[in-house]
SENULUM-82084 format. One record per residue: residue number from 1; residue in one letter; x, y, z of N, C-alpha, C in turn. Coordinates in Angstrom, 1 decimal, always signed. Layout:
REM residues N
<node NUM; A; <X; Y; Z>; <X; Y; Z>; <X; Y; Z>>
...
***
This chain:
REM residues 111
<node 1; X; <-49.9; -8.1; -2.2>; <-49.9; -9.4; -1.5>; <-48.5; -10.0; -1.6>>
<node 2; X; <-47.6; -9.4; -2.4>; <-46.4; -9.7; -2.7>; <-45.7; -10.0; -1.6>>
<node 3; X; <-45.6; -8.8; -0.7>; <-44.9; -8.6; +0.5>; <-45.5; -9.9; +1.7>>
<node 4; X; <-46.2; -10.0; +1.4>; <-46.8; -10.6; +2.7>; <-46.7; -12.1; +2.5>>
<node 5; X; <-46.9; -12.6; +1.0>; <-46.2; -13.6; +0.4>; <-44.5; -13.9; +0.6>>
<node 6; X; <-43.7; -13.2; +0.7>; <-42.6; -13.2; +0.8>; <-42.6; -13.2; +2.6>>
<node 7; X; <-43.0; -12.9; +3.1>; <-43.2; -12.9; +4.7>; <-43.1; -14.2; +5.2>>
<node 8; X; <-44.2; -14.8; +4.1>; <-44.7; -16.4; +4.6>; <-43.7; -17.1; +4.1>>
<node 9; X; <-43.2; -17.2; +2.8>; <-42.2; -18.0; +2.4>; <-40.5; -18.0; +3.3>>
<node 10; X; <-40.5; -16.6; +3.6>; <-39.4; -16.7; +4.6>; <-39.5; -17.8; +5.7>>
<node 11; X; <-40.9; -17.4; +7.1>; <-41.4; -17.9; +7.8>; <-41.1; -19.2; +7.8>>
<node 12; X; <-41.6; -20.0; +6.4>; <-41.6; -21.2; +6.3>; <-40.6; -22.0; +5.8>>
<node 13; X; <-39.6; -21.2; +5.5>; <-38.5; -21.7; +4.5>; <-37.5; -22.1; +5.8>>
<node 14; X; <-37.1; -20.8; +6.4>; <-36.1; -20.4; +7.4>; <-36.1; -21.1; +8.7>>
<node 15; X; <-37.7; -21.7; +9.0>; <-37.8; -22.3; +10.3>; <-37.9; -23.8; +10.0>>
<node 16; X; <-37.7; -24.7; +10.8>; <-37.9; -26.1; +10.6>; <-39.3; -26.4; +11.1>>
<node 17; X; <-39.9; -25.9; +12.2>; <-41.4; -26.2; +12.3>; <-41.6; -24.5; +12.9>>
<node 18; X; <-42.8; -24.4; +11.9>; <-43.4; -23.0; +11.9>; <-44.9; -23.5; +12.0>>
<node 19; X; <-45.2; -22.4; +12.7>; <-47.0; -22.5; +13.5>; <-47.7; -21.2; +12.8>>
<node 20; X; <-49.0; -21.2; +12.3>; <-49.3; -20.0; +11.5>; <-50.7; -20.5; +12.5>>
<node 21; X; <-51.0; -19.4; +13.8>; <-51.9; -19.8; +14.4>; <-52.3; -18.5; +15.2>>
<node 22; X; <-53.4; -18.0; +15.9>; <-54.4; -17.2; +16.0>; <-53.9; -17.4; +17.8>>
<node 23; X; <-53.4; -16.2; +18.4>; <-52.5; -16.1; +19.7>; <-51.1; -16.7; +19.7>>
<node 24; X; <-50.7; -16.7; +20.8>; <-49.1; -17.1; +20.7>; <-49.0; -18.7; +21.5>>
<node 25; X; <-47.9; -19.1; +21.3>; <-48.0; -20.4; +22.1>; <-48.0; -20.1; +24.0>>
<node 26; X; <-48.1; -19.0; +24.5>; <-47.9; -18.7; +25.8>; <-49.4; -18.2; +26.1>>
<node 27; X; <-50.0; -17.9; +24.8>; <-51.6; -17.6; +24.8>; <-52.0; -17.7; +23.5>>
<node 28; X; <-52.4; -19.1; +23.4>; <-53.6; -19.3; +22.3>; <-55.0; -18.4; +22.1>>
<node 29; X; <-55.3; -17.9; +21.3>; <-56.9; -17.4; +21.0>; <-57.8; -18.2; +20.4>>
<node 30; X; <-57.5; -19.1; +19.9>; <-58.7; -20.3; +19.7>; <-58.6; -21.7; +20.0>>
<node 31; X; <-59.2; -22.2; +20.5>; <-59.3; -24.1; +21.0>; <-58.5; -24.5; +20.2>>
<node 32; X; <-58.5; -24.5; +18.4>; <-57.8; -24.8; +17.9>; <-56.5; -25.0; +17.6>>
<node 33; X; <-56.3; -23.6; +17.8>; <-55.0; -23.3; +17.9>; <-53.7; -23.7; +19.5>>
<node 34; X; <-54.6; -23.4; +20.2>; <-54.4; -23.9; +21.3>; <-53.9; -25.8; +21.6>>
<node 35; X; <-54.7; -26.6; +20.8>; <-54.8; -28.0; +20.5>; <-53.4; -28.3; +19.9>>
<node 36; X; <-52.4; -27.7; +18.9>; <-52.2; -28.0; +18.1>; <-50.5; -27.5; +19.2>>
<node 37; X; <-50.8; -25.9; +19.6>; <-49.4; -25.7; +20.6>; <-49.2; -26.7; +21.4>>
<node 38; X; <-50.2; -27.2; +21.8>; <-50.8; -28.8; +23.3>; <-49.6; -29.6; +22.8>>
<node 39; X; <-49.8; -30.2; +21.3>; <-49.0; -31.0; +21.1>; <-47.3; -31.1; +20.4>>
<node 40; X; <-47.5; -29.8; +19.8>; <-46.2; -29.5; +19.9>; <-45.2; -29.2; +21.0>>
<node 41; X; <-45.9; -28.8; +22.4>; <-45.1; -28.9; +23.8>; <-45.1; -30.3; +24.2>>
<node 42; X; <-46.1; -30.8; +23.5>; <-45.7; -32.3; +24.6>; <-45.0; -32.9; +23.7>>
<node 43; X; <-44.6; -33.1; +22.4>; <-43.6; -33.9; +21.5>; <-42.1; -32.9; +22.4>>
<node 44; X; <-42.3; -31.6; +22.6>; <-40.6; -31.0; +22.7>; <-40.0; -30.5; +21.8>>
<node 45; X; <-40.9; -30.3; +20.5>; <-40.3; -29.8; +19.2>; <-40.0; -28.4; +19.4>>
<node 46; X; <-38.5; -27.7; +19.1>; <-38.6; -26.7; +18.9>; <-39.1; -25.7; +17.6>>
<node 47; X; <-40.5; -24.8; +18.2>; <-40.8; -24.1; +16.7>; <-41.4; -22.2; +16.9>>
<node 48; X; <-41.3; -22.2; +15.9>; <-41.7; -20.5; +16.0>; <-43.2; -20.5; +15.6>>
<node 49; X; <-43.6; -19.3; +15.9>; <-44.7; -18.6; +15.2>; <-45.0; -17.5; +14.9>>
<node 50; X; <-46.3; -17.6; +14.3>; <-46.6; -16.0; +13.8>; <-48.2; -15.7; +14.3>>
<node 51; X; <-48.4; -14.9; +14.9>; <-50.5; -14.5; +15.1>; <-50.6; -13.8; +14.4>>
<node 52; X; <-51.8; -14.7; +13.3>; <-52.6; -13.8; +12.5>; <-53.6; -13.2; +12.8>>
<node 53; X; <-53.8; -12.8; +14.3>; <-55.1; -12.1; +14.7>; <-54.0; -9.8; +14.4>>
<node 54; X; <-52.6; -10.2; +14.2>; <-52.4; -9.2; +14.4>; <-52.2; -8.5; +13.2>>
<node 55; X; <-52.5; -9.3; +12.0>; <-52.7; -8.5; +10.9>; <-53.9; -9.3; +9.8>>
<node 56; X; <-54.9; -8.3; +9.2>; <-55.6; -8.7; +8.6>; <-54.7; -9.0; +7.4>>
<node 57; X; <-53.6; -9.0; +6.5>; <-52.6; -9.0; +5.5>; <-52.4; -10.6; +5.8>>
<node 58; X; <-51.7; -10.8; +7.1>; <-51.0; -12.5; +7.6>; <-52.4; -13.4; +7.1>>
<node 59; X; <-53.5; -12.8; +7.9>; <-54.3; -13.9; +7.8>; <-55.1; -14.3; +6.6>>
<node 60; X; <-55.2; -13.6; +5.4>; <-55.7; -13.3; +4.4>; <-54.4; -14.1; +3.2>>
<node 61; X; <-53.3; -13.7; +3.9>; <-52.5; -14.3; +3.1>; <-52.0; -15.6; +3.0>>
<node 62; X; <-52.3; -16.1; +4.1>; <-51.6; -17.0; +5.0>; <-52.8; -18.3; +4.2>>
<node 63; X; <-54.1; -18.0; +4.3>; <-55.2; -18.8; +3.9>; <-54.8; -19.0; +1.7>>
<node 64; X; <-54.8; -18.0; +1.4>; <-54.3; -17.8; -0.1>; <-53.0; -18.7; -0.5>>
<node 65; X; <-52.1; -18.3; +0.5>; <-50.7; -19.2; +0.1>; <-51.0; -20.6; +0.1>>
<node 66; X; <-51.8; -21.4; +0.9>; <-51.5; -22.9; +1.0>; <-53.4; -23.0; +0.6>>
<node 67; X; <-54.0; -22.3; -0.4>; <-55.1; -22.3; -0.7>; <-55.9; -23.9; +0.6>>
<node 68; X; <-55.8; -22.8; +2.1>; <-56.3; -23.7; +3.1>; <-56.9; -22.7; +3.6>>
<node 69; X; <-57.9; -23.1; +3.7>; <-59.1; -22.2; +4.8>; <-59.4; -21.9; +6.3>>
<node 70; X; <-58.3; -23.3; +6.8>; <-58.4; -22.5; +8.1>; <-57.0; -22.2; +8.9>>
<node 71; X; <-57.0; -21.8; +10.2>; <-55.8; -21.1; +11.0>; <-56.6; -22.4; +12.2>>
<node 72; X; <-55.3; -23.3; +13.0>; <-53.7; -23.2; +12.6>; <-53.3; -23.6; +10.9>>
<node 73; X; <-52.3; -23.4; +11.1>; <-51.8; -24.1; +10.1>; <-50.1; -24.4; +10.2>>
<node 74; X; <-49.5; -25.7; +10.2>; <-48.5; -26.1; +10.7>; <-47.2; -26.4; +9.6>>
<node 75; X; <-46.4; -26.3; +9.6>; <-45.6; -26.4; +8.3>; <-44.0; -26.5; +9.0>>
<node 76; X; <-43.4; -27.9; +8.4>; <-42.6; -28.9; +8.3>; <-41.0; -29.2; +7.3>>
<node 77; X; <-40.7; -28.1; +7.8>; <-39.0; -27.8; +6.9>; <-39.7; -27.4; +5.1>>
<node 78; X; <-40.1; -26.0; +5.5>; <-41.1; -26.0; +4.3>; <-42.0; -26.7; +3.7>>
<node 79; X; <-42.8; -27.6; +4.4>; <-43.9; -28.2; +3.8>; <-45.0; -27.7; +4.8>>
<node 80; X; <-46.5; -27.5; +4.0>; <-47.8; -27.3; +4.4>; <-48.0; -29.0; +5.6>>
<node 81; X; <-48.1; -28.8; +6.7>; <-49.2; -30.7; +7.2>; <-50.4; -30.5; +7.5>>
<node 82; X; <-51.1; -29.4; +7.5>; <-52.5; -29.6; +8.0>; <-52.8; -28.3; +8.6>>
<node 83; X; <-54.0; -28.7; +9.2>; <-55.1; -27.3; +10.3>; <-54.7; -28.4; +11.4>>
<node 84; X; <-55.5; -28.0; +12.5>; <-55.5; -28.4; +13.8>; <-56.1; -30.2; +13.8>>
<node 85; X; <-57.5; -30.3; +12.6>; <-57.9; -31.6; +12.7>; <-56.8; -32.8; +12.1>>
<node 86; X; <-55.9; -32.4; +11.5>; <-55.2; -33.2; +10.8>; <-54.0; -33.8; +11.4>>
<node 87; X; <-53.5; -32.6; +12.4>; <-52.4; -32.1; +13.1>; <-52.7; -33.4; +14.1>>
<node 88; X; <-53.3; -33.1; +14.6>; <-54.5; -34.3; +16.1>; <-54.8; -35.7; +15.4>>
<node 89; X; <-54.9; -36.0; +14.2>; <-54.7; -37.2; +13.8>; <-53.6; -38.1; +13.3>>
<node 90; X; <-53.0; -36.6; +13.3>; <-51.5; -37.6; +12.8>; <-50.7; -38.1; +14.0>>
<node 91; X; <-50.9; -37.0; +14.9>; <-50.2; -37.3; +16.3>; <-50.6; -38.4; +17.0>>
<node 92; X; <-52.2; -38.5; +16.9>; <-52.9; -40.2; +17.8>; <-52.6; -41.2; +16.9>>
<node 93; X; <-52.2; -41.0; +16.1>; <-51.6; -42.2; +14.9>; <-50.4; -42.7; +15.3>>
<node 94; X; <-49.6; -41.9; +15.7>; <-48.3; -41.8; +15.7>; <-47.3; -41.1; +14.6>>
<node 95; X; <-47.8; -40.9; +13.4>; <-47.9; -40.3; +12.3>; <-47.1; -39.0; +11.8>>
<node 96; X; <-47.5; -37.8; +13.0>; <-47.0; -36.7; +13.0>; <-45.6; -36.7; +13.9>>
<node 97; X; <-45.4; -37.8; +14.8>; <-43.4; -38.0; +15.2>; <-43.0; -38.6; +14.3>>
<node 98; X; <-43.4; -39.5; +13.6>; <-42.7; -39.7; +12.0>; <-42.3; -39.3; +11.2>>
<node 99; X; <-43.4; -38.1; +11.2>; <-42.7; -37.2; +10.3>; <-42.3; -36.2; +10.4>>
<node 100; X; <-41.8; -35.9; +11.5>; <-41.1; -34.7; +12.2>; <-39.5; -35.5; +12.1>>
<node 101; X; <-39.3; -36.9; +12.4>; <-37.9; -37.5; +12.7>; <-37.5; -37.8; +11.3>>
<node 102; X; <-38.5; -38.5; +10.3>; <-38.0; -38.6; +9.0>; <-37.7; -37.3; +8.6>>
<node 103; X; <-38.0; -36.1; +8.7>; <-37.4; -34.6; +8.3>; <-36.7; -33.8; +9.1>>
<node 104; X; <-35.6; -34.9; +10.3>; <-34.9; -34.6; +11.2>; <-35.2; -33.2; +12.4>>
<node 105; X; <-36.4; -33.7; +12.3>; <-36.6; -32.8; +13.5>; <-36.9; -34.0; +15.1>>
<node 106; X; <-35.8; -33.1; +15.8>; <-36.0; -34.1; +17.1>; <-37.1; -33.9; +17.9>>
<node 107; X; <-37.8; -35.0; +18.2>; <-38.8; -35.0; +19.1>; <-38.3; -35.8; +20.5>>
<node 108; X; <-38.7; -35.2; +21.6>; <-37.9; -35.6; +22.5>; <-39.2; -36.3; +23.5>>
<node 109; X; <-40.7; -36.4; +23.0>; <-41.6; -37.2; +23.7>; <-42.2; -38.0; +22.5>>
<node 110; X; <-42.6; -39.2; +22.3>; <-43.3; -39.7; +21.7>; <-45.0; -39.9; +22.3>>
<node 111; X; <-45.8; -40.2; +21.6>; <-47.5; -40.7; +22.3>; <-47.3; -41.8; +22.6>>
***
């Protein structure tokens, strides 16, 4: 699990917002995940990802590293923010552009 652990820590280290979510952002494979790309297109954030439908290792690992149970899962100049429910609250809060701009990430739409 070493390797796959070092996968993620790259992922998350190296990108400023990284998406750990089940399809790609051009094709979501769950509501969830889908929910969560929704709002990262409509804030303008630029971010990457990774689908864990394409390895049983990502997704197994992916849940172990941030001892979180579900996919998406969104992470913020190396920090864990949530699954999809959390993600959707911070954003109708206003919550989640806050904390994208306080960790200098530009958001180019607000809610």
């Amino acid at each position: 699990m070493t390797d796959i652990n070092d996968f993620i820590a790259d992922k998350v280290k190296t990108n400023d917002v990284f998406l750990f979510m089940k399809g790609s952002p051009d094709f979501p494979q769950c509501g969830f995940s889908g929910q969560v790309v929704q709002i990262l297109n409509y804030l303008g954030v630029t971010y990457d990802s990774a689908n864990v439908l394409e390895s049983a290792e990502l997704r197994d690992g992916i849940k172990a590293y941030t001892n979180w149970p579900t996919i998406p899962q969104l992470y913020v100049k190396g920090e864990f923010v949530g699954g999809a429910d959390i993600v959707r609250e911070m954003f109708q809060a206003g919550e989640l552009q806050t904390h994208m701009e306080a960790a200098g990430i530009e958001v180019k739409q607000t809610a």
